[in-house]
C-alpha positions in Angstrom: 14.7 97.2 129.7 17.5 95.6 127.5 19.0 92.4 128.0 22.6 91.6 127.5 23.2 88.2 126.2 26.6 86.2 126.2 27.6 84.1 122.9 25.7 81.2 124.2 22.4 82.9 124.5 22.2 83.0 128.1 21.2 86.2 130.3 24.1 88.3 132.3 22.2 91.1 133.3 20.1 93.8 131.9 20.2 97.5 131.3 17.3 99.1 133.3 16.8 102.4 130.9 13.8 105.0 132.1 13.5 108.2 130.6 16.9 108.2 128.7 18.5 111.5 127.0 20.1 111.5 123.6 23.8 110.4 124.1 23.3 109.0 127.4 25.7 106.3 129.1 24.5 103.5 130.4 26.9 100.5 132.2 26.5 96.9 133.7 28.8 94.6 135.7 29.3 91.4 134.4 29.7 88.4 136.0 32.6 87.2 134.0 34.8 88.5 131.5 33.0 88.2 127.7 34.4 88.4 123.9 30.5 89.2 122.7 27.5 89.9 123.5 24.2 90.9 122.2 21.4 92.7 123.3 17.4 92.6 123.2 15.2 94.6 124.1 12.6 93.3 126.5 10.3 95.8 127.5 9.3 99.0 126.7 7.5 100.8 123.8 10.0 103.3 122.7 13.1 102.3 120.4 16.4 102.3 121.8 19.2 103.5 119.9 23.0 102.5 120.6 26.1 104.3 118.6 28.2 102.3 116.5 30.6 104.8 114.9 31.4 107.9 114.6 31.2 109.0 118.1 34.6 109.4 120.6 35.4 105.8 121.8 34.0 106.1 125.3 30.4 106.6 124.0 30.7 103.3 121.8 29.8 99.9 123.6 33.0 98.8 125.3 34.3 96.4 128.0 36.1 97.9 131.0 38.7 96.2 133.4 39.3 97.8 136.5 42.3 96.9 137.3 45.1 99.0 135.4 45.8 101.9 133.3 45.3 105.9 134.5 43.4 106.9 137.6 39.3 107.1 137.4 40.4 111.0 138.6 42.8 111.3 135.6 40.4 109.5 133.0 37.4 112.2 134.6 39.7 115.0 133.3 40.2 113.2 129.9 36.7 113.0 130.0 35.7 116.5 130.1 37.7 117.9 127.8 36.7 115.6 125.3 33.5 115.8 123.0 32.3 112.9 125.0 31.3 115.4 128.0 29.1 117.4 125.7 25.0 116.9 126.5 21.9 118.2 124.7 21.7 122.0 124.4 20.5 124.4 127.6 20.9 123.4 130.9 22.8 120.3 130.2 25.2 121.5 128.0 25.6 124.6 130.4 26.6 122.8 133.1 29.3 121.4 131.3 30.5 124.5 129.3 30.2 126.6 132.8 33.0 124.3 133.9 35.2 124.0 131.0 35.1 127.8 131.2 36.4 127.7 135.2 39.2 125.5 134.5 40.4 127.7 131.9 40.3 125.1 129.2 39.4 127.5 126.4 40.6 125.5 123.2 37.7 122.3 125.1 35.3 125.2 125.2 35.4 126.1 122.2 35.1 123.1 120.6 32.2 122.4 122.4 30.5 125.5 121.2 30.9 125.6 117.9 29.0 121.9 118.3 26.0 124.3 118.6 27.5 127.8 117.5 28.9 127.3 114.1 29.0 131.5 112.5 28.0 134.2 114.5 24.7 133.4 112.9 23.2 130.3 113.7 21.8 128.6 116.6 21.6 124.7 115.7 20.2 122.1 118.6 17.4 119.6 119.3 15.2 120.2 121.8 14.8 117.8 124.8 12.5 115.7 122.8 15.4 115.8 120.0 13.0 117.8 118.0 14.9 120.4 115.6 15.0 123.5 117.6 17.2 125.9 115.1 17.5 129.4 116.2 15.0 129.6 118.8 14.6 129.2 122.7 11.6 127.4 124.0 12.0 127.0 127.6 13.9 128.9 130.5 16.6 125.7 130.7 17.4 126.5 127.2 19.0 129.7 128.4 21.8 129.0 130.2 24.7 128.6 127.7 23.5 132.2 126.6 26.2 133.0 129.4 29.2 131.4 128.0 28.2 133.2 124.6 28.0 136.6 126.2 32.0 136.1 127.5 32.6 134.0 124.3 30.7 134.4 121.6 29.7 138.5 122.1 28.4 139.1 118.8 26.4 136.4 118.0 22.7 136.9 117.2 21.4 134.0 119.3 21.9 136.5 122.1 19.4 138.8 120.7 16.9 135.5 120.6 17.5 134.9 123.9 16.9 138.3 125.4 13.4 138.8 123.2 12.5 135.4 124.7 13.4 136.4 128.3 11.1 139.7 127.6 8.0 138.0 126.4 8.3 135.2 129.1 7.8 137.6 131.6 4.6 137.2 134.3 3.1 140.7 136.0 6.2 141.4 138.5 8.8 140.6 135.5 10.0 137.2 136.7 10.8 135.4 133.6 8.8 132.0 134.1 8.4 128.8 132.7 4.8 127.3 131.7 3.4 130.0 134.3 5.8 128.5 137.0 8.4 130.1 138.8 11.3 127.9 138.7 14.7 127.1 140.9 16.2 126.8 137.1 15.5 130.4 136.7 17.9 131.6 139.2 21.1 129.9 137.2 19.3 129.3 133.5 17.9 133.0 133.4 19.2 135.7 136.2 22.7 134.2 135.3 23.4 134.4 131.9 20.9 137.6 131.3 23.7 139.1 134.0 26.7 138.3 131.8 24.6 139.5 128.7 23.8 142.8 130.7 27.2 143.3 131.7 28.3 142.5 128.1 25.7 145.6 126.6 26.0 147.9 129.9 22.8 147.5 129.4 21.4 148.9 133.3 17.8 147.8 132.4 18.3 144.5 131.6 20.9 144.3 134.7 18.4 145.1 137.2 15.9 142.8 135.7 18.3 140.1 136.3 18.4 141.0 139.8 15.0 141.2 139.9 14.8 137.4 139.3 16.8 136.3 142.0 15.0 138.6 144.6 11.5 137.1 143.0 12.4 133.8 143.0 14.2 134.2 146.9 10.4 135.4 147.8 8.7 133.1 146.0 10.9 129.7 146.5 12.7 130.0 150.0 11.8 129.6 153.6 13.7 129.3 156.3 13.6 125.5 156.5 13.3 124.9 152.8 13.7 125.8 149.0 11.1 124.4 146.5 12.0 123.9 142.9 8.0 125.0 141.4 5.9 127.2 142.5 2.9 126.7 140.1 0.3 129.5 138.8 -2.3 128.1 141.6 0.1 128.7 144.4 0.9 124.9 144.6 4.8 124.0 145.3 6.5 120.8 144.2 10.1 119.2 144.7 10.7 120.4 148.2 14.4 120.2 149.2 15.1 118.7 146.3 18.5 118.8 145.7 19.2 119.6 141.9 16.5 122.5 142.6 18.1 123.6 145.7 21.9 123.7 143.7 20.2 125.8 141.0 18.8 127.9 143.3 22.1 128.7 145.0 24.5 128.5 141.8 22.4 131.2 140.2 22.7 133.3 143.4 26.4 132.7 143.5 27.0 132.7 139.6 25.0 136.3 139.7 26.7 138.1 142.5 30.1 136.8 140.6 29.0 138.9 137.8 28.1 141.3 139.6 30.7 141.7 142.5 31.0 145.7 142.1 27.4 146.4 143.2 26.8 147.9 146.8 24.0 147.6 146.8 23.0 143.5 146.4 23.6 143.1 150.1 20.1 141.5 150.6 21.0 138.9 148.2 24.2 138.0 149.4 22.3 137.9 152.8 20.5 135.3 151.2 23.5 132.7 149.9 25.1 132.9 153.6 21.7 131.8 155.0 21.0 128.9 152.1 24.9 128.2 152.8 24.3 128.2 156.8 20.8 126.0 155.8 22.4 123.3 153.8 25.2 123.0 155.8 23.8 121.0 158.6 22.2 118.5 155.8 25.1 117.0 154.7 25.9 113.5 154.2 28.7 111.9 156.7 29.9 110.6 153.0 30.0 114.4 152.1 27.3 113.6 149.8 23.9 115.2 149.8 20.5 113.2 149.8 18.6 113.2 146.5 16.1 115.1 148.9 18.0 116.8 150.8 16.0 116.0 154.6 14.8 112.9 153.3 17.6 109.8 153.6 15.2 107.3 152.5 15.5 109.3 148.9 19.6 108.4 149.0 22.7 110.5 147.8 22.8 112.1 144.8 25.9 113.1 143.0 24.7 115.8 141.0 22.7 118.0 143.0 25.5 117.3 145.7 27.9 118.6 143.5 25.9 122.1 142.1 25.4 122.3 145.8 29.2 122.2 146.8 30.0 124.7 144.1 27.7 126.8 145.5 29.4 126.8 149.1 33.0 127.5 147.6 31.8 130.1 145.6 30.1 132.3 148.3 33.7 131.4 150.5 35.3 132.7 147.3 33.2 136.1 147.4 33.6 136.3 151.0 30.7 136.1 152.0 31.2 132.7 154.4 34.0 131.7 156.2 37.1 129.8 154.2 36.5 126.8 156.8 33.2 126.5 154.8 35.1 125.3 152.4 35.9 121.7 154.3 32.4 121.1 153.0 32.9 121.3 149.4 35.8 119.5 149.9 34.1 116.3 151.8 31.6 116.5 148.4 34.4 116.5 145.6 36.2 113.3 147.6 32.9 111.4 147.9 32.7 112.2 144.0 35.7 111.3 143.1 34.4 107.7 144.6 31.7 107.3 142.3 33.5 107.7 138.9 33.6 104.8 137.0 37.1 103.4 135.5 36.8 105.6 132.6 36.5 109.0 134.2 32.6 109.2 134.2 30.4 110.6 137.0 27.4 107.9 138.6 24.9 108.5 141.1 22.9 111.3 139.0 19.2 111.4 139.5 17.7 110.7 135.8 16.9 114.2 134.0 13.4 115.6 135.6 11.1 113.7 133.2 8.9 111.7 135.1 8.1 113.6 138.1 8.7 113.3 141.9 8.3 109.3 142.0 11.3 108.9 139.6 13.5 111.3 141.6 12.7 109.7 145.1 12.9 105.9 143.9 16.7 105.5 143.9 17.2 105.2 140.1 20.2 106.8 139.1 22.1 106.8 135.8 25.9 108.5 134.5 25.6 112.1 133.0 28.0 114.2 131.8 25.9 117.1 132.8 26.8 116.1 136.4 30.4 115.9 135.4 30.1 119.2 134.7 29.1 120.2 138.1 32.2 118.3 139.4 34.5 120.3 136.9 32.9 123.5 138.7 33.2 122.5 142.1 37.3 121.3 141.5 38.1 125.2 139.9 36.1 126.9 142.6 38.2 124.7 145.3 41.3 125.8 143.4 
């Protein structure tokens, strides 16, 4: 927790920070307009760090009016073509790069990559814990922006790191898991971008084991009235419904059969997105909005889940494979969106990054991230 402080010393408010990411926004409405202020840090173990310089504008410590100047809709497109969208490397930054790539703003995505990209060479990021993670992959989340290399960045030899890393993660049946867990992430971080890489090679092998982990992961993870984000080495299952898992699950079917729209023979997994599409449906918000858990209201909406699950629906009406009036659904979820930017362009509502297990995600705490901006970016080019 860190207290803000006008001139004078006295208390306005306080930023309640749990389980923070590097370069993650936080904001607070003041009661009055203020010149200054300081802050202090009042509880809590771990250090919190604040830019000063040398970072775009909108990640510094600023005041916001809301009355005047551009549109939070226009300032959300500023927003994510700027540096100030990117977000640690993996799924984070995926997200984000995924959409840059589907509104066609190339000269963005490019800048974004070479944040992380810059030869053919090297691979330079920090792990979740902001621990040095050069030219290496050590989870399945760290995958995903292995796709937008595959389409942009063809011959670099991170590629080859990923793939060796996909091999040796693999369990008996060759579903490429994550601490011995099969994972909702593995659908879009994994049977994704290993697609785009096969597609890239004409590599047949590695093609069908990216099928593979969509049609493990449907067996292992779906039911008919629900879609589970863990299922652990014991047999256990975790995050029920959850929403962030169940937009995963679904924009790694959706991303996959994209990729691979010429196959004849990938009818039981398109089978599979009209049923989660028919499923999930029904569960939606009259605010357009999904529920952090999805069957759960208590839990509340969620903006970024919502939005990875919206995608997902205009997608499989893209490919066909549900109706175009399908579509109104997507469409309900970018509007309620678009509500919960802030002045500047920025997406709220976002369940904090899966740190702290279930009891963080169903509390209600939610925080700004780019990452979720980056689901909105996909969700407006698949509605265009």
């Amino acid at each position: 927790m860190v207290d803000v402080l006008a001139a004078d010393g006295a208390k306005l408010g306080a930023f309640d920070l749990r389980h923070a990411y590097a370069g993650q926004l936080f904001e607070l409405e003041l009661p009055s307009p203020q010149r200054q202020i300081s802050l202090r840090q009042s509880m809590g173990q771990g250090t919190t760090w604040v830019l000063t310089s040398g970072a775009p504008e909108a990640l510094l410590p600023h005041f916001l009016m809301e009355e005047g100047g551009p549109s939070p809709k226009q300032e959300f497109e500023q927003r994510l073509r700027g540096v100030e969208s990117a977000q640690p490397f993996g799924w984070l930054q995926g997200c984000v790069l995924d959409a840059l790539r589907d509104l066609r703003w190339r000269k963005e995505l490019h800048a974004h990559l070479r944040l992380h990209l810059p030869d053919d060479e090297r691979l330079v990021y920090e792990d979740p814990r902001s621990r040095p993670a050069d030219n290496e992959f050590r989870s399945i989340e760290e995958t995903l922006p292995v796709a937008m290399m595959a389409f942009e960045r063809p011959r670099h030899k991170a590629i080859d790191l990923a793939i060796s890393y996909w091999m040796k993660g693999r369990d008996a049946e060759g579903c490429v898991v994550g601490g011995g867990s099969t994972t909702c992430e593995g659908s879009y971080t994994v049977a994704y971008p290993m697609a785009a890489v096969a597609r890239l090679r004409r590599d047949r092998q590695l093609e069908e084991l990216a099928i593979r982990q969509l049609r493990l992961r449907r067996d292992r993870l779906a039911s008919a009235d629900a879609i589970v984000l863990r299922r652990l080495p014991d047999n256990r299952t975790t995050y029920r419904n959850w929403a962030r898992g169940v937009a995963w699950y679904m924009l790694g079917l959706a991303r996959t059969l994209e990729v691979l729209r010429d196959r004849a023979d990938l009818e039981d997994l398109r089978t599979e997105l009209r049923r989660a599409v028919a499923w999930v449906l029904p569960l939606q918000r009259p605010d357009g909005l999904w529920n952090c858990y999805l069957d759960e209201p208590p839990t509340q909406a969620e903006t970024s889940g919502s939005a990875g699950i919206a995608t997902a629906v205009a997608k499989a009406a893209n490919l066909r494979l549900v109706g175009e009036h399908d579509k109104d659904a997507a469409r309900r979820a970018l509007a309620a969106l678009e509500d919960r930017l802030t002045p500047d362009g920025f997406l709220r509502g976002v369940s904090q990054s899966n740190r702290a297990g279930e009891e963080l995600q169903r509390s209600g705490y939610r925080v700004i991230s780019q990452m979720g901006m980056g689901l909105m970016g996909q969700l407006m080019a698949a509605l265009r």
